[in-house]
C-alpha positions in Angstrom: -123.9 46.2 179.3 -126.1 48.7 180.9 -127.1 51.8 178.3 -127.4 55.8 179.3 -129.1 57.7 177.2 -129.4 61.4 177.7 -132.1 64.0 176.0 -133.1 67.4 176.6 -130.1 69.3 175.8 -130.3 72.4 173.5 -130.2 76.2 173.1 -131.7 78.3 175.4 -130.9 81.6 176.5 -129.2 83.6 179.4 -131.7 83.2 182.3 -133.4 80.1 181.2 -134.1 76.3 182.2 -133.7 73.2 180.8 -134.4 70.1 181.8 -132.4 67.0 181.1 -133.2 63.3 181.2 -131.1 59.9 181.3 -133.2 56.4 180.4 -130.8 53.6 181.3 -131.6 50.1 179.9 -131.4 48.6 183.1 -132.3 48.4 186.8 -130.7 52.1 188.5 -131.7 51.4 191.8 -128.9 50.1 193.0 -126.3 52.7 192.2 -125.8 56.4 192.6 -126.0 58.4 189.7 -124.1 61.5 188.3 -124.4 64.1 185.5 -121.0 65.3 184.9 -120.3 67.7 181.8 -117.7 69.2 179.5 -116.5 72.0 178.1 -114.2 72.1 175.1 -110.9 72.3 176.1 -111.8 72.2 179.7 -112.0 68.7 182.0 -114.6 66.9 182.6 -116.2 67.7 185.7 -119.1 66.3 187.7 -122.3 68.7 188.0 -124.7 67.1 190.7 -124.8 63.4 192.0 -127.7 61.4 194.1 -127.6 58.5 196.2 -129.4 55.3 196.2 -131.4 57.0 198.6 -132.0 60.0 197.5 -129.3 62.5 199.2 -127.7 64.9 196.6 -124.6 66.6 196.3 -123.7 69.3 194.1 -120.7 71.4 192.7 -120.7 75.0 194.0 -121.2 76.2 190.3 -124.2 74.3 190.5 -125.8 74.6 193.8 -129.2 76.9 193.9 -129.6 76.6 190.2 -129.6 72.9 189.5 -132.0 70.4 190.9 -131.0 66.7 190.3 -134.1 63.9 191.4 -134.5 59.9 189.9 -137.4 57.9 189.2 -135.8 54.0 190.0 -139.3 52.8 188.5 -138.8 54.3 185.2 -135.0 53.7 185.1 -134.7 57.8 184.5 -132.5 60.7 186.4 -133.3 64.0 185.8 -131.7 67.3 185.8 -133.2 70.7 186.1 -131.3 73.5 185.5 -132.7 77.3 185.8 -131.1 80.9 186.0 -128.8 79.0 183.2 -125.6 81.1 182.2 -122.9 81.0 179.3 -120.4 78.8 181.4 -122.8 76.3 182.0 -122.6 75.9 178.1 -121.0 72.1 177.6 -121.8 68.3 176.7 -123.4 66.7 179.7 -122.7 63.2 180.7 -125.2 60.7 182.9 -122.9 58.0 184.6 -124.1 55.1 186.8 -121.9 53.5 189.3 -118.8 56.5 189.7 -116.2 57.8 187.3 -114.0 54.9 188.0 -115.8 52.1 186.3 -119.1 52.9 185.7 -121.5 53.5 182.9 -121.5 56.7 180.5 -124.1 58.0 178.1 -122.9 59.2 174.7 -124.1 62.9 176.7 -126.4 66.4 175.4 -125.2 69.5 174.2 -126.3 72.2 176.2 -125.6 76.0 174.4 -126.3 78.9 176.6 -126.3 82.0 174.3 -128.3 85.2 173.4 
């Protein structure tokens, strides 16, 4: 059973960054990864995704703002977020290997506020 753990999440402010990080007990380098999040009472939905090789996708919401990269030799994704605003405000997920089967993390509150 492979582990996701995410860090970085917190409060910042209209405007600001944050970056966010997911160790995973294992070997990544096989697999794409994804950070997805969630708002309450809204569905889960995936943020920014990248490829065993490196090619990245992103939700519109996202694109410009968020940067998503990996480190296969320190098992770690990243996810760096700037010109944050109030609906990006929501628990964000890592997941290895798709939203079908694959591996979650227990996810990081991100709180965009003044």
């Amino acid at each position: 059973q492979v582990q996701l753990v995410e860090s970085g999440g917190g409060l910042v402010q209209p405007g600001g960054s944050l970056s966010l990080s997911c160790a995973a007990s294992g070997s990544i380098f096989r697999y794409a990864m994804g950070w997805y999040r969630q708002a309450p009472g809204k569905q889960r939905e995936l943020v920014a995704r990248i490829t065993r090789d490196g090619t990245t996708n992103y939700a519109d919401a996202a694109k410009g703002r968020f940067t998503v990269s990996r480190d296969n030799a320190k098992n770690t994704v990243y996810l760096q977020m700037n010109s944050l605003k109030p609906e990006d405000t929501a628990v964000y997920y890592c997941n290895l290997g798709g939203d079908a089967m694959g591996y979650w993390g227990k996810g990081t509150l991100v709180t965009v506020s003044s």
